[in-house]
N, C-alpha and C positions, 0 to 999 in steps of 0.2 A: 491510423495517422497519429493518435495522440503517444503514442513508442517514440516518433521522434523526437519528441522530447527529452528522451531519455538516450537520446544517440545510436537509437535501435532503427535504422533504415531497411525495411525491404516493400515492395510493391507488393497492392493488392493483388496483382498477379502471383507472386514470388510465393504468396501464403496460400491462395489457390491451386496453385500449379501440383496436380495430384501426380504428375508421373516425378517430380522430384521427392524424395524421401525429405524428412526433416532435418536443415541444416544450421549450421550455427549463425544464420543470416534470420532464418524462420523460426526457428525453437524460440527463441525469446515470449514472438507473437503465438505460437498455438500454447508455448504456458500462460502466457497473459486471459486467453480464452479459457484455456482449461480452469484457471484459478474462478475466471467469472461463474464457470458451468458450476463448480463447486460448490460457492459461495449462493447461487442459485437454489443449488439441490439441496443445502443444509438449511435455508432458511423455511424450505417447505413444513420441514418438521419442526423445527426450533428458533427462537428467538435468537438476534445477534448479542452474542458475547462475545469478550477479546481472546478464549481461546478458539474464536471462527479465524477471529482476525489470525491469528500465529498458524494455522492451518492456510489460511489464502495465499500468507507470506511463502510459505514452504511451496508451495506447489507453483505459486510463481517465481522463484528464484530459482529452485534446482528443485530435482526428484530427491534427491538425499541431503539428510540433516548435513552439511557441510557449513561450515565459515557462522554457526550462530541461526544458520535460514531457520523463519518459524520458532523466532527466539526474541523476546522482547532486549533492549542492548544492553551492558551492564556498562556502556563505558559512555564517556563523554563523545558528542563531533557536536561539529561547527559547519556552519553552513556558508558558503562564501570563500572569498580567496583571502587565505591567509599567507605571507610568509614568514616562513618558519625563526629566519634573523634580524627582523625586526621587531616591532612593538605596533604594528598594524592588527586593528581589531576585527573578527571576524563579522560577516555582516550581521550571522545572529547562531546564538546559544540557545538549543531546543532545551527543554526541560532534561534537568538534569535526572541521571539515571536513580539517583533517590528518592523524588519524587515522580517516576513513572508510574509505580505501581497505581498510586492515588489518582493521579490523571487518567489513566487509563481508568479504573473506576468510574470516577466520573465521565468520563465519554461514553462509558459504555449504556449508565443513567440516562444519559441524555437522549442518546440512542433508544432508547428501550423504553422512553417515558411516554405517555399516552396523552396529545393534547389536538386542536386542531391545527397548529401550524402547518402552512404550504409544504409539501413534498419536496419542492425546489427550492425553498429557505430552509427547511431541515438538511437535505444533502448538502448547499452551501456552507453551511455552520460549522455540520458535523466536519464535512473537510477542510475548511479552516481548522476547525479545533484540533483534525489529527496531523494535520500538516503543521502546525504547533510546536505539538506534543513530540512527533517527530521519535515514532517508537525501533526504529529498527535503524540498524548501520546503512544497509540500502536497501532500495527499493520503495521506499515511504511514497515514493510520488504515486509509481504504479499502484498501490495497494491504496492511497487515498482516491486515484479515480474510480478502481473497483467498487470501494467503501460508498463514493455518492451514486454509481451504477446500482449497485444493491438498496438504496436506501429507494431510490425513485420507482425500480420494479417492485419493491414491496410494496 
């Protein structure tokens, strides 16, 4: 349910339905699962780091490196309606791609730091902080629910 969001509609049925093959209605949702399963499997062994994140990216976006997937952004976006011929400001400017690198660092500290804060005020933060930071051209929304899915199953 939370794909719609993202303008990705199909029924719990649509993603169950084992005698349909995978269509471009349902790919969306079994990458969205496949990235969690990942993101799952890799924490078993290893601590979170942003190259999991660039991994989670890829596998929920496409199978293949294409368009940047699995690439932190080098360019500017803006979040919000902007038109392009006026002087209308966008609702908001994520961090700029010069300072991604350092954000992402520290997110990932943050992540990784050892204190007794709540499990559900640390997923909360961290996804503010990455929905922020706002590291990728698309997809940030999905990979920051992933992001507080993984924080809460650890």
């Amino acid at each position: 349910m939370s794909c719609q969001i993202d303008r990705i509609n199909a029924s719990l049925y649509d993603v169950l339905d084992f005698s349909r093959k995978t269509d471009k209605v349902t790919a969306p949702i079994k990458r969205y699962a496949s990235a969690i399963i990942l993101g799952l499997e890799k924490l078993k062994t290893a601590q979170y780091n942003n190259a999991l994140l660039c991994e989670i990216h890829k596998a929920l976006m496409n199978a293949h490196n294409e368009k940047g997937y699995g690439q932190f952004r080098t360019e500017e976006v803006f979040i919000g309606k902007v038109m392009v011929m006026s002087n209308a400001a966008p609702t908001y400017n994520p961090t700029s791609p010069n300072h991604l690198p350092r954000a992402l660092r520290d997110l990932e500290k943050f992540i990784c730091r050892n204190d007794d804060i709540d499990p559900l005020i640390n997923a909360a933060l961290t996804h503010y902080q990455f929905e922020t930071i706002h590291p990728f051209l698309s997809g940030n929304g999905r990979v920051g629910r992933i992001l507080s899915y993984l924080i809460l199953a650890d």
